[in-house]
NUDO-813617 format. One line per field, with one value per residue: residue in three letters; x, y, z of N, C-alpha, C, O in turn. Coordinates in nm, 4 decimals, decimal comma. Atoms other than C-alpha are relative to their C-alpha. Layout:
BEGIN
code ALA / ...
n.px X / ...
n.py Y / ...
n.pz Z / ...
ca.px X / ...
ca.py Y / ...
ca.pz Z / ...
c.px X / ...
c.py Y / ...
c.pz Z / ...
o.px X / ...
o.py Y / ...
o.pz Z / ...
END
This chain:
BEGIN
code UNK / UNK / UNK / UNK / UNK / UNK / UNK / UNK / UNK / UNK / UNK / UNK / UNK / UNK / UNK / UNK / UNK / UNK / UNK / UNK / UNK / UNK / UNK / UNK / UNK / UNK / UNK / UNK / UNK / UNK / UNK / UNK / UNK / UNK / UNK / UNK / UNK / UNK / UNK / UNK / UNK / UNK / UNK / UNK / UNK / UNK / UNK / UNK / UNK / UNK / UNK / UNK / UNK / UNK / UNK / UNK / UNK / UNK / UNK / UNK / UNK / UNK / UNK / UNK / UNK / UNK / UNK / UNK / UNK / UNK / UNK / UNK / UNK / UNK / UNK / UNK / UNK / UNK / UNK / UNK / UNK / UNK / UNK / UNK / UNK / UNK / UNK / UNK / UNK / UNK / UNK / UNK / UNK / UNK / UNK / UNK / UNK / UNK / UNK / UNK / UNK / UNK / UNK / UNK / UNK / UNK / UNK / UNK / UNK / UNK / UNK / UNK / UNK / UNK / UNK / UNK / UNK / UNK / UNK / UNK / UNK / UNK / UNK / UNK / UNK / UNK / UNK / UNK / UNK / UNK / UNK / UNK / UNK / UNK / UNK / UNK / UNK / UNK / UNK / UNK / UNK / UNK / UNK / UNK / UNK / UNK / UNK / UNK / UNK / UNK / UNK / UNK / UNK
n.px 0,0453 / 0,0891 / 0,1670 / 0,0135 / 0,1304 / 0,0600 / -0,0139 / -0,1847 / -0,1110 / -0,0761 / 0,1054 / -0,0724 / -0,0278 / 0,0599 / 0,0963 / -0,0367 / -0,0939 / -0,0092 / 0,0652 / -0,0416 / 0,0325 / -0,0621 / -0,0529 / -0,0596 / 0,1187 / 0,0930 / 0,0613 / 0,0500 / 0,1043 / 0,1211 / 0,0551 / 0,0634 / 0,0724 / 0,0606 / -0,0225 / -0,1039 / -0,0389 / -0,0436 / 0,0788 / 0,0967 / 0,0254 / -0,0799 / -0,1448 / -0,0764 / -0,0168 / -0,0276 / -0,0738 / 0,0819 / 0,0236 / 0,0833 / 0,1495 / 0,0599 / 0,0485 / 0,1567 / 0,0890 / 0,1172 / 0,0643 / 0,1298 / 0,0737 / 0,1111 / -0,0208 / -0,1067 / -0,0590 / -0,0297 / -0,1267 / -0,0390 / -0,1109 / 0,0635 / -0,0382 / -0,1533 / -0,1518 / -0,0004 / -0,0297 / -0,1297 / -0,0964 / -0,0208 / -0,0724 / -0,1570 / -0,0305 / 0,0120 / -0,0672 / 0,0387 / -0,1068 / 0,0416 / 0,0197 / 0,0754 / -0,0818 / 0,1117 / 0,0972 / 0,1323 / 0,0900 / 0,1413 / 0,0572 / 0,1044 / 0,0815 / -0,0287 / 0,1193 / -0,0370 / -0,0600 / 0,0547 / 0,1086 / 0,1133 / 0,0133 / 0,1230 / 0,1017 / 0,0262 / -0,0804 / 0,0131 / -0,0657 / -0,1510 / -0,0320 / 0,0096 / -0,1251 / -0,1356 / -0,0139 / -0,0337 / -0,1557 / -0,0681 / 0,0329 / -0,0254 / -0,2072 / -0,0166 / 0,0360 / -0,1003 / -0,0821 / -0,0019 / -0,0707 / -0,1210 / -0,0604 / 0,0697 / -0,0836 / -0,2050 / -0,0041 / -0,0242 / 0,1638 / 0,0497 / 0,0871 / 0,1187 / 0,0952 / -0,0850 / 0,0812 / -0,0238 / -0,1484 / -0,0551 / 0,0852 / 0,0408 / 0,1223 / 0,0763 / 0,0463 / 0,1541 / 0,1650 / 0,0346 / -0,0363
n.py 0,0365 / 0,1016 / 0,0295 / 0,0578 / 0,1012 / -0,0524 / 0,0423 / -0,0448 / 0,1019 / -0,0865 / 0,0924 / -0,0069 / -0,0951 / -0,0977 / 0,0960 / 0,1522 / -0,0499 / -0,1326 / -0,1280 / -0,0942 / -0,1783 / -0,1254 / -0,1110 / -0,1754 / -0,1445 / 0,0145 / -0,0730 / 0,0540 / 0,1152 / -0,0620 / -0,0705 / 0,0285 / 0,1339 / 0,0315 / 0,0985 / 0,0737 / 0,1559 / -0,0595 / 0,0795 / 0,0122 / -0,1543 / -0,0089 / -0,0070 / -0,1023 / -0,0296 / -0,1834 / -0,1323 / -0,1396 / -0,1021 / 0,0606 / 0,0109 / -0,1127 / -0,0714 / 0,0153 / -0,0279 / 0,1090 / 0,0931 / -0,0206 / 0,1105 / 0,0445 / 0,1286 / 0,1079 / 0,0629 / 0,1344 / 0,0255 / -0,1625 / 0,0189 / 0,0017 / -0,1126 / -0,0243 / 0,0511 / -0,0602 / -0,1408 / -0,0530 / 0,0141 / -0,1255 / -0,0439 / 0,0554 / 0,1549 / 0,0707 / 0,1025 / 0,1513 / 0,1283 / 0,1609 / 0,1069 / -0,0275 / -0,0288 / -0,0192 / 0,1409 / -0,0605 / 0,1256 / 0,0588 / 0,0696 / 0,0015 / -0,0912 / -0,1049 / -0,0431 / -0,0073 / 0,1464 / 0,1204 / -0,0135 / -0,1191 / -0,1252 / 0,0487 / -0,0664 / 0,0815 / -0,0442 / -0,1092 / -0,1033 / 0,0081 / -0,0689 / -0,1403 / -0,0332 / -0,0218 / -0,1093 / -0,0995 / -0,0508 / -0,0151 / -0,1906 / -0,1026 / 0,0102 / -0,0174 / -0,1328 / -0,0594 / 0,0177 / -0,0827 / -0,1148 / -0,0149 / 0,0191 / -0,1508 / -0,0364 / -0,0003 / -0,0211 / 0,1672 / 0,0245 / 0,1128 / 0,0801 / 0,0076 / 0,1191 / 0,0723 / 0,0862 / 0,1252 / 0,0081 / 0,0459 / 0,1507 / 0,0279 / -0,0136 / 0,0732 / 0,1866 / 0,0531 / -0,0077 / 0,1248 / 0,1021
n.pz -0,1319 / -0,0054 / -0,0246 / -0,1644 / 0,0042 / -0,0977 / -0,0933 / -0,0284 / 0,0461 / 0,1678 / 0,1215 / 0,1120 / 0,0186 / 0,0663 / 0,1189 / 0,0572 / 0,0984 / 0,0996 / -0,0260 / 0,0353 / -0,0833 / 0,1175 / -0,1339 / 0,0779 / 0,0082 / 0,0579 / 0,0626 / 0,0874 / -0,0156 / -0,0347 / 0,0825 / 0,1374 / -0,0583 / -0,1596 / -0,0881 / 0,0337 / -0,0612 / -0,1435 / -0,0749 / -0,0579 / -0,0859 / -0,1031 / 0,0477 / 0,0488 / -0,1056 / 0,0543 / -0,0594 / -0,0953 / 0,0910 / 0,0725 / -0,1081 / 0,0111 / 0,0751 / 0,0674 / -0,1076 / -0,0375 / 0,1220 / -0,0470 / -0,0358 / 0,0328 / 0,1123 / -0,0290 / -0,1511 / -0,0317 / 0,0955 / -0,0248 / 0,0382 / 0,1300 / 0,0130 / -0,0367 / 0,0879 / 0,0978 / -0,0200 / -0,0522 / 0,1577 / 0,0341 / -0,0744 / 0,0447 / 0,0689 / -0,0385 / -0,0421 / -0,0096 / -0,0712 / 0,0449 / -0,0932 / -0,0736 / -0,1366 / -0,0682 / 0,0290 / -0,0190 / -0,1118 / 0,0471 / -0,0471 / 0,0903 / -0,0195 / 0,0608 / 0,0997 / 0,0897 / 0,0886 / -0,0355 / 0,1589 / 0,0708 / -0,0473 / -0,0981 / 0,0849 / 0,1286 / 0,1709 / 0,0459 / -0,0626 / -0,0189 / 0,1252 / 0,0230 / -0,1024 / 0,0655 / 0,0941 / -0,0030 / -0,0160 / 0,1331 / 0,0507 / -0,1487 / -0,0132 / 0,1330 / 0,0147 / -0,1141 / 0,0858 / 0,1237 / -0,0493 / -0,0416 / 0,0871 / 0,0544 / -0,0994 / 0,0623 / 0,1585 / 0,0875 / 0,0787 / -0,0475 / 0,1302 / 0,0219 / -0,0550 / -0,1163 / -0,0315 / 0,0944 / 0,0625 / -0,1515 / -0,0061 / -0,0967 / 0,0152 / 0,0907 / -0,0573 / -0,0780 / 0,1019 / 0,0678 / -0,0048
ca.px -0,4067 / -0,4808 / -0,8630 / -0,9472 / -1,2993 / -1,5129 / -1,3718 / -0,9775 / -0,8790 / -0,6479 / -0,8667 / -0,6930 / -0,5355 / -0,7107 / -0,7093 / -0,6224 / -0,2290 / -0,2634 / -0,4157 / -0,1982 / -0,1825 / -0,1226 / 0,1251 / 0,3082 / 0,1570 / -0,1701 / -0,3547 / -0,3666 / -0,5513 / -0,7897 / -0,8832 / -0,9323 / -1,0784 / -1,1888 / -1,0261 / -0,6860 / -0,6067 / -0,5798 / -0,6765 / -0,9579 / -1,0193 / -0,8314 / -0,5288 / -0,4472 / -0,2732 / -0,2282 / -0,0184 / -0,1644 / -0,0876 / -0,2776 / -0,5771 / -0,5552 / -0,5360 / -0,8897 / -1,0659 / -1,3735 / -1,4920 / -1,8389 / -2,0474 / -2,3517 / -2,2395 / -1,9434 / -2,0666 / -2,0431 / -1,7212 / -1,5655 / -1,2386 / -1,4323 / -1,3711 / -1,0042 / -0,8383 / -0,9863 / -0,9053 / -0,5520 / -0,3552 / -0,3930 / -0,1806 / 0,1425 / 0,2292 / 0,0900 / 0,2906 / 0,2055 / 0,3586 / 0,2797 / 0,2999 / 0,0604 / 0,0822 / -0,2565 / -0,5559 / -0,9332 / -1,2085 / -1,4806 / -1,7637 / -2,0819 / -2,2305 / -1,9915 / -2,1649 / -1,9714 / -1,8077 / -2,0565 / -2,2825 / -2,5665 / -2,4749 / -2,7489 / -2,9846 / -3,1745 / -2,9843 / -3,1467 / -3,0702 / -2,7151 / -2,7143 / -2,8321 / -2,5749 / -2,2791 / -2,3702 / -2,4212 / -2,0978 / -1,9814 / -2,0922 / -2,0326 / -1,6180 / -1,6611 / -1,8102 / -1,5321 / -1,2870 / -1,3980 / -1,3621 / -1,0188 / -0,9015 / -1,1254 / -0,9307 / -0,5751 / -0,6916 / -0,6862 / -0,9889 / -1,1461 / -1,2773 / -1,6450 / -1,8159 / -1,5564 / -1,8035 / -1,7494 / -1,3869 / -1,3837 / -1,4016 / -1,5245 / -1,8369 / -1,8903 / -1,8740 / -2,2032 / -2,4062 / -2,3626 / -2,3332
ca.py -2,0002 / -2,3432 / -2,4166 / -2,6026 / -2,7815 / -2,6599 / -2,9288 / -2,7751 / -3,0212 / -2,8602 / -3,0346 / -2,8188 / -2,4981 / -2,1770 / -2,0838 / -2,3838 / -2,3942 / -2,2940 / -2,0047 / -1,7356 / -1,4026 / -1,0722 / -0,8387 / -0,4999 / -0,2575 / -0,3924 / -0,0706 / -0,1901 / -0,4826 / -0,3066 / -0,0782 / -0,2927 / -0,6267 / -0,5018 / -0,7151 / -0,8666 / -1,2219 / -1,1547 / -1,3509 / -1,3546 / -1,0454 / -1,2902 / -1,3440 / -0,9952 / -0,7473 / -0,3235 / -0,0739 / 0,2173 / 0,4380 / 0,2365 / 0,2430 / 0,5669 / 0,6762 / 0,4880 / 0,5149 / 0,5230 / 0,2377 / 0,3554 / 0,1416 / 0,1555 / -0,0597 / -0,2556 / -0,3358 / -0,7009 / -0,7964 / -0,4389 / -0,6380 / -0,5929 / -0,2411 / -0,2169 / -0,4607 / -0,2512 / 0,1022 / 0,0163 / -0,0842 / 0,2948 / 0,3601 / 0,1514 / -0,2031 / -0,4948 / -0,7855 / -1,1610 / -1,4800 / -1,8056 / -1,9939 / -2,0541 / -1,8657 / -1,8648 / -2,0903 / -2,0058 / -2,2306 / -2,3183 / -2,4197 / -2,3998 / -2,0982 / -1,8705 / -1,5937 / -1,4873 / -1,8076 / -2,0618 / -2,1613 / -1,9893 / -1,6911 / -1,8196 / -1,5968 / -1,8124 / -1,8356 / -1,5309 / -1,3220 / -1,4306 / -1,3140 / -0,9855 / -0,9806 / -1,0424 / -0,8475 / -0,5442 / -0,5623 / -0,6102 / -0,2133 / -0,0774 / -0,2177 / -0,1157 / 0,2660 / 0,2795 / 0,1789 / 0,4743 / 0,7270 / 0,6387 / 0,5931 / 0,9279 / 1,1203 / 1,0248 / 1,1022 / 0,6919 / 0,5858 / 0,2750 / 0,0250 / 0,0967 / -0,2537 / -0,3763 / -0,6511 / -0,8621 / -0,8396 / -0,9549 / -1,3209 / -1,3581 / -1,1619 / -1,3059 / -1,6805 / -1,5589 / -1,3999 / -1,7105 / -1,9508
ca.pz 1,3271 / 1,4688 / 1,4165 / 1,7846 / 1,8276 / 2,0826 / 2,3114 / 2,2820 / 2,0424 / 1,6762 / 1,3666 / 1,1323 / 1,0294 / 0,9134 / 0,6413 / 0,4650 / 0,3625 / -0,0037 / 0,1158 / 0,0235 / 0,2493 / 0,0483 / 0,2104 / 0,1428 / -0,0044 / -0,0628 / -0,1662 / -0,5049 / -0,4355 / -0,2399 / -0,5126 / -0,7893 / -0,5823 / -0,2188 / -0,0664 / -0,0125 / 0,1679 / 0,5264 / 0,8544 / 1,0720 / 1,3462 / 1,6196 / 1,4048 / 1,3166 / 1,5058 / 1,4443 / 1,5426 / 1,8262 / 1,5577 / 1,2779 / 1,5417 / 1,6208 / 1,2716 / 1,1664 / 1,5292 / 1,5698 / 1,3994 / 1,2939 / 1,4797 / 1,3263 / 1,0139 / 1,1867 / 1,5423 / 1,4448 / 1,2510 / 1,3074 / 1,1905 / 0,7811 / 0,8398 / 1,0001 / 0,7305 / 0,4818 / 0,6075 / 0,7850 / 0,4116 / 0,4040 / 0,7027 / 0,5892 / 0,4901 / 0,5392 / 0,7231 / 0,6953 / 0,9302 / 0,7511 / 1,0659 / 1,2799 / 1,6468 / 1,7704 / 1,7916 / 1,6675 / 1,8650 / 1,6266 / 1,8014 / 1,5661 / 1,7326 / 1,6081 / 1,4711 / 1,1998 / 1,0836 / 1,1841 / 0,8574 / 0,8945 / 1,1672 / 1,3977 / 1,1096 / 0,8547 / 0,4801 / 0,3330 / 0,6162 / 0,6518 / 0,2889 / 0,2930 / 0,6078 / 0,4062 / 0,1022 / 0,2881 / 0,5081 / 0,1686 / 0,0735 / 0,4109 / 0,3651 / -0,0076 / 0,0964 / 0,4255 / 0,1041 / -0,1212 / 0,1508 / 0,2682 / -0,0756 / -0,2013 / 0,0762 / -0,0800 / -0,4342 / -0,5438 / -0,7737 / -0,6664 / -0,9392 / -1,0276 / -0,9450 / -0,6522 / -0,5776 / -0,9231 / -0,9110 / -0,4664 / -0,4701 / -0,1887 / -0,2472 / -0,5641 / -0,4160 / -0,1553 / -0,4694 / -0,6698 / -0,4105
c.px -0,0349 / -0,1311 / -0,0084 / -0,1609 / -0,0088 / 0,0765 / 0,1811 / 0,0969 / 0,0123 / -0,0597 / 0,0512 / 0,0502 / -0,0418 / 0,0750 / 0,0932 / 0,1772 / 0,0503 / -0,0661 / 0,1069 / 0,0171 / 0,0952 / 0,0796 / 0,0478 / -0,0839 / -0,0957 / -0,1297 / -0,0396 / -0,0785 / -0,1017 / -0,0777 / -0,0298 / -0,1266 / -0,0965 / -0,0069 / 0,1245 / -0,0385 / 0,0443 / -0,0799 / -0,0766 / 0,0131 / 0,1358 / 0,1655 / 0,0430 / 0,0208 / 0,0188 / 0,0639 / -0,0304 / -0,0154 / -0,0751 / -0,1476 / -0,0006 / -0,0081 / -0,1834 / -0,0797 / -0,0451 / -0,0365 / -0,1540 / -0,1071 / -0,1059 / 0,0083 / 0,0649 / -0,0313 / -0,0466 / 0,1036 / 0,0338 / 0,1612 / -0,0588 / 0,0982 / 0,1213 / 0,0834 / -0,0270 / 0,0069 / 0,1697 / 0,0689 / 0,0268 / 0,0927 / 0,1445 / -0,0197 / -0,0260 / 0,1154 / -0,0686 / 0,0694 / -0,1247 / -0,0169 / -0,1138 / 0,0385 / -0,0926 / -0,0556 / -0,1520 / -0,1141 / -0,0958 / -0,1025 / -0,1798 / -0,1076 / 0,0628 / -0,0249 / 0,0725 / 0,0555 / -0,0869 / -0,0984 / -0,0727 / -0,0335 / -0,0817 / -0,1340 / -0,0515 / 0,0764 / -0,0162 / 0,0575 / 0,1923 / 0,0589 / 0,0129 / 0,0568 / 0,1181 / -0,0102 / -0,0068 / 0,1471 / 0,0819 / 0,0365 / 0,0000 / 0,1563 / 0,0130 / 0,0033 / 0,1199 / 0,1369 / -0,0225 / 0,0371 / 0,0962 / 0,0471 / -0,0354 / 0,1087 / 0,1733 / -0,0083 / -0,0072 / -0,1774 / 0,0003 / -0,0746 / -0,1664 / -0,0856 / 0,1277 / -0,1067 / 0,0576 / 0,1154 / 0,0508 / -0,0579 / -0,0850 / -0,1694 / -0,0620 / -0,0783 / -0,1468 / -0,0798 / -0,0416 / 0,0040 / -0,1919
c.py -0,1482 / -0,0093 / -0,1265 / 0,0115 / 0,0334 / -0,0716 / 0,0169 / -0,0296 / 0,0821 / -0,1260 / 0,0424 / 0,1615 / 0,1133 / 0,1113 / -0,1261 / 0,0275 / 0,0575 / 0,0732 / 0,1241 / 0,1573 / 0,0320 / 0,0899 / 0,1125 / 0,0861 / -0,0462 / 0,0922 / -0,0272 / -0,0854 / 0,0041 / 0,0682 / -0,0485 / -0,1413 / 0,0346 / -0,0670 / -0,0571 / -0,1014 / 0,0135 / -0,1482 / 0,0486 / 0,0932 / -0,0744 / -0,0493 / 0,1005 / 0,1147 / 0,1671 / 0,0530 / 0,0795 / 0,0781 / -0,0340 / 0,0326 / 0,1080 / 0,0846 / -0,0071 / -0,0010 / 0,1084 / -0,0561 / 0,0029 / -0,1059 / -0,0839 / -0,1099 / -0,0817 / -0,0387 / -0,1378 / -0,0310 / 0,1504 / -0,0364 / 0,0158 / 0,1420 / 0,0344 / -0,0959 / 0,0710 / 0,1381 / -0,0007 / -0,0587 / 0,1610 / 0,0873 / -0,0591 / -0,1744 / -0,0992 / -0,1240 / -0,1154 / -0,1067 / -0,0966 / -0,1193 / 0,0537 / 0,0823 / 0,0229 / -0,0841 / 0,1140 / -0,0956 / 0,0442 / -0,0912 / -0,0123 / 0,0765 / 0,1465 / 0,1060 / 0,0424 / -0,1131 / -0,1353 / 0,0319 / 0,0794 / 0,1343 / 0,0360 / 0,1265 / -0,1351 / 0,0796 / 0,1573 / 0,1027 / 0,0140 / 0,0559 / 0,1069 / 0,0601 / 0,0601 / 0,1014 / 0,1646 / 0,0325 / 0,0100 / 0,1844 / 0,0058 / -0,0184 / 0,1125 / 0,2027 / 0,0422 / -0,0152 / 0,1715 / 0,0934 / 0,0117 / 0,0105 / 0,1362 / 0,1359 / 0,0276 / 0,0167 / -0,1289 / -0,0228 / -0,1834 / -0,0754 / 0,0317 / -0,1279 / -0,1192 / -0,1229 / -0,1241 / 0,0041 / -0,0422 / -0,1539 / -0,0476 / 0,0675 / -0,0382 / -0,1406 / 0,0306 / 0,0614 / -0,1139 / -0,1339 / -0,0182
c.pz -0,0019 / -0,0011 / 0,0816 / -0,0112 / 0,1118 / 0,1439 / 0,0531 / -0,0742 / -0,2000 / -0,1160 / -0,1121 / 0,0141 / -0,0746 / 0,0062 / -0,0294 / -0,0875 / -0,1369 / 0,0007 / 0,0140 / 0,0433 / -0,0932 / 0,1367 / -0,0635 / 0,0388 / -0,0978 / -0,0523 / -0,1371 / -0,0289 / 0,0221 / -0,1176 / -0,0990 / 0,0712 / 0,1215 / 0,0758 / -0,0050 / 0,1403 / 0,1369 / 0,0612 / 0,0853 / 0,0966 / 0,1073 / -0,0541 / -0,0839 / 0,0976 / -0,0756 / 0,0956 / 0,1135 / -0,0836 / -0,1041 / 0,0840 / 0,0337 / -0,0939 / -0,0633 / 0,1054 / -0,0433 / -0,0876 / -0,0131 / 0,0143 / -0,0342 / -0,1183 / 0,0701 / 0,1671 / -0,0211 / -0,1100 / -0,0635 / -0,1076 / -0,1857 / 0,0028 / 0,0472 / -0,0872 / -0,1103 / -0,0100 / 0,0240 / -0,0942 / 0,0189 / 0,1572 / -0,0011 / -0,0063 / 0,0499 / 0,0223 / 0,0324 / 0,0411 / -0,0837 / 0,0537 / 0,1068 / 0,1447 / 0,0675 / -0,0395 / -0,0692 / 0,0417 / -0,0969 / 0,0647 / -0,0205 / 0,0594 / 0,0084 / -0,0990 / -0,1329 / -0,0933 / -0,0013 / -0,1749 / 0,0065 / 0,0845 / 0,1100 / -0,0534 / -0,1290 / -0,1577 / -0,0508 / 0,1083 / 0,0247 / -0,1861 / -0,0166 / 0,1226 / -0,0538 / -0,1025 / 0,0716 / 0,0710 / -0,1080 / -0,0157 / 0,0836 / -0,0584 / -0,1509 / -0,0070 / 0,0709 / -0,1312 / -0,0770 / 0,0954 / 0,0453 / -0,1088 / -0,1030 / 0,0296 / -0,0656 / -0,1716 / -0,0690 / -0,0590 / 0,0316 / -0,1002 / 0,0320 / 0,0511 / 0,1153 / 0,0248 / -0,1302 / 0,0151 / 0,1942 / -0,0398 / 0,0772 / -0,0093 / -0,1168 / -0,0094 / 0,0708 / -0,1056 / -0,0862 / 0,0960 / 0,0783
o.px -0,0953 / -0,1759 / 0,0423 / -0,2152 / 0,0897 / 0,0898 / 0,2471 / 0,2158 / -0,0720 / -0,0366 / 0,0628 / 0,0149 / 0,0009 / 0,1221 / 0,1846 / 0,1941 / 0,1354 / -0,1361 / 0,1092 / -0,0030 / 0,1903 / 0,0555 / 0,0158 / -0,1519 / -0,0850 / -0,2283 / -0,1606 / -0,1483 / -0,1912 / -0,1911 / -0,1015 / -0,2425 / -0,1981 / -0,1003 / 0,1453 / -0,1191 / 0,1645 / -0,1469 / -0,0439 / 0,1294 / 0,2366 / 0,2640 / 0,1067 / -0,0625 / 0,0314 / 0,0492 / 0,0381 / -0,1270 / -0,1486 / -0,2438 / -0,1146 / -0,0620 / -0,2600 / -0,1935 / 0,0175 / -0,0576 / -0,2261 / -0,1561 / -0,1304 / -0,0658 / 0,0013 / 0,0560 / -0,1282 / 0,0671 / -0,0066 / 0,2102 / 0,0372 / 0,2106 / 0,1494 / 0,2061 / 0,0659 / -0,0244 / 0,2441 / 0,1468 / 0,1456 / 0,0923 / 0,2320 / -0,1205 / 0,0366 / 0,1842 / -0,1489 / 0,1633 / -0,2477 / -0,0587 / -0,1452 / 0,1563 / -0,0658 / -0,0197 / -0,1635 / -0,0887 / -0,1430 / -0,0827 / -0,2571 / -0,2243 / 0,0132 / -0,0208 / 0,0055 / 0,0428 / -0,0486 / -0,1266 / -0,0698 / -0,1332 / -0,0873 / -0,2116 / 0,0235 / 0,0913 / 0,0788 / 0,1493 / 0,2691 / 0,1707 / 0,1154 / 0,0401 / 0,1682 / 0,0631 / 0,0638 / 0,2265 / 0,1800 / 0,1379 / -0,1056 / 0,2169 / 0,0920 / 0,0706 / 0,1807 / 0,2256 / 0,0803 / 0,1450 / 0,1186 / 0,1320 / 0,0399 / 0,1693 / 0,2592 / 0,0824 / -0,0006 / -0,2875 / 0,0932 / -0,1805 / -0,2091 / -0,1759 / 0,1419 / -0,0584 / 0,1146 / 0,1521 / 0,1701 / -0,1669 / -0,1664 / -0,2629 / -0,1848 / -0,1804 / -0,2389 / -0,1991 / -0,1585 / 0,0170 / -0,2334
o.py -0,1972 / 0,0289 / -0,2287 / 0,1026 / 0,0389 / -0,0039 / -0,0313 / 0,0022 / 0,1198 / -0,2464 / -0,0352 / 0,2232 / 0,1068 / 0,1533 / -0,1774 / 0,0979 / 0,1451 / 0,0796 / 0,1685 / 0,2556 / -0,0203 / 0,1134 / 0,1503 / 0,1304 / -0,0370 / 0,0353 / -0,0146 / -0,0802 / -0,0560 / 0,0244 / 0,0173 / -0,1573 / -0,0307 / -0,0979 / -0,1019 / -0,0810 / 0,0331 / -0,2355 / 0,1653 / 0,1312 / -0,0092 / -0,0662 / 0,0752 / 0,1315 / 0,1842 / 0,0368 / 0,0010 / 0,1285 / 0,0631 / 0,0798 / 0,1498 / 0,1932 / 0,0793 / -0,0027 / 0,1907 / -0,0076 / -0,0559 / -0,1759 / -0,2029 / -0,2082 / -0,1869 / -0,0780 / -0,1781 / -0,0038 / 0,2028 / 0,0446 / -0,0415 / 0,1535 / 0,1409 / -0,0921 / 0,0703 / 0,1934 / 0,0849 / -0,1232 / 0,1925 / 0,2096 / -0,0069 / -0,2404 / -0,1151 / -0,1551 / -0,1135 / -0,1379 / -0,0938 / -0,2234 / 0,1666 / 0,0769 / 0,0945 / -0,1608 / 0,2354 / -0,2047 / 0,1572 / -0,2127 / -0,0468 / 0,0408 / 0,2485 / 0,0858 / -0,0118 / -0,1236 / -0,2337 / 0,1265 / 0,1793 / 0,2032 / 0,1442 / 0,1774 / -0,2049 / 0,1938 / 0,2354 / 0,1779 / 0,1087 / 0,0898 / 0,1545 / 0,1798 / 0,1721 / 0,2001 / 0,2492 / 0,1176 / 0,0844 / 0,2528 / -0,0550 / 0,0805 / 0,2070 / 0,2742 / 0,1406 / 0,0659 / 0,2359 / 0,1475 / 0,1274 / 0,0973 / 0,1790 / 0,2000 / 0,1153 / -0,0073 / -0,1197 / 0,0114 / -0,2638 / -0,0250 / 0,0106 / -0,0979 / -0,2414 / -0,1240 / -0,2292 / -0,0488 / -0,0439 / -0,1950 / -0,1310 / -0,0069 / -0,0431 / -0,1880 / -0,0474 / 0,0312 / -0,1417 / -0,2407 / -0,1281
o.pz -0,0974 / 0,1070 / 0,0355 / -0,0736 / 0,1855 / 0,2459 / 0,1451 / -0,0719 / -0,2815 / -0,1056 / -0,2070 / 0,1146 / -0,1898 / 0,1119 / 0,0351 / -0,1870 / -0,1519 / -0,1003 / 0,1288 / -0,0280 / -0,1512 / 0,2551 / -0,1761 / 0,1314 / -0,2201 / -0,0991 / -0,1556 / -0,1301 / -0,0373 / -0,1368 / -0,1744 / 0,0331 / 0,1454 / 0,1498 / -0,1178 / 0,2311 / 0,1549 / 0,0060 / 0,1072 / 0,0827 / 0,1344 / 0,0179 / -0,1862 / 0,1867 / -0,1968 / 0,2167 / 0,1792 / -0,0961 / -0,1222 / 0,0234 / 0,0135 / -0,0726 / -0,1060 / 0,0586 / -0,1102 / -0,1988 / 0,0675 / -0,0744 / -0,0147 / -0,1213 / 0,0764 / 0,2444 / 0,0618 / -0,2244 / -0,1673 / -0,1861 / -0,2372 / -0,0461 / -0,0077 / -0,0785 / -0,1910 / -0,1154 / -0,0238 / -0,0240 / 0,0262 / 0,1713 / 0,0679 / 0,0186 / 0,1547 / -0,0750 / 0,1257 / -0,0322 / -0,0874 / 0,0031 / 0,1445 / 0,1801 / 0,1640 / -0,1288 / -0,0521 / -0,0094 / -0,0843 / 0,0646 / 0,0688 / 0,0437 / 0,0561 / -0,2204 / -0,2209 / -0,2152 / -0,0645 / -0,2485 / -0,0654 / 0,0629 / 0,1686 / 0,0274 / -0,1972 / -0,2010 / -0,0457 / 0,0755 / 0,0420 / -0,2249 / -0,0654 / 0,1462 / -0,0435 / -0,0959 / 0,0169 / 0,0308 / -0,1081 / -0,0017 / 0,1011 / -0,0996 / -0,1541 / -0,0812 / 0,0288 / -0,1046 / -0,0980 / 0,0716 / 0,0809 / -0,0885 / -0,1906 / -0,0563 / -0,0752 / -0,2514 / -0,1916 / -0,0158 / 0,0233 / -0,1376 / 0,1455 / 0,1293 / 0,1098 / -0,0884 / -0,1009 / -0,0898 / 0,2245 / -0,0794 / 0,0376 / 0,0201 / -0,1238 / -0,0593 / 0,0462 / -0,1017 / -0,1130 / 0,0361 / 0,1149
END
């Protein structure tokens, strides 16, 4: 996606070109990492049938970044597909709550934000993957980069 500045104007491209989207059949990835290389809620798109296999998205963990829980349930409905070009914009405008630094929550709380959507994706992971008989790595957390970068960062 283009990344566009509150005032309309393209500043750069997210994510950042060597940024690497995973595609296929990323089930494997999921299960050992919890997580494959995807983009952002408004640059990804699903099926009806994908959506009506993982509807309802339970609210109580995911009613803010619901997209945590649909890139990590719909691998398990068929293959992921990745465009390398941009074809949408995303408007950063530093009161974005999920992407903005600090979430409009002070540090610690934006911490114990992320780590638990962490284990909410990690639990909605074990029971789709429970379900189909697949064993899910024991400490998914050290082995997602991404949640390792906010415990050490």
């Amino acid at each position: 996606m283009h990344l566009v500045d509150g005032e309309g104007r393209q500043i750069d491209v997210l994510p950042p070109p060597e940024v690497n989207f995973d595609d296929g059949d990323v089930i494997p990835i999921l299960l050992t990492r919890g997580r494959y290389e995807n983009m952002v809620t408004s640059g990804n798109a699903f099926t009806r049938t994908t959506l009506s296999s993982v509807f309802p998205v339970p609210e109580q963990n995911f009613r803010i970044a619901a997209d945590g829980y649909l890139v990590t349930v719909a691998p398990f409905c068929g293959r992921i597909v990745s465009i390398d070009e941009p074809l949408g914009a995303y408007v950063t405008h530093g009161t974005n709550y999920w992407a903005s630094p600090f979430g409009h929550s002070p540090e610690p709380e934006r911490f114990r934000r992320d780590l638990r959507h962490d284990s909410d994706r990690y639990e909605a992971l074990r029971r789709m993957a429970g379900e189909r008989g697949l064993v899910v790595a024991a400490r998914l957390g050290l082995s997602d980069p991404q949640h390792a970068a906010r415990r050490s960062g």
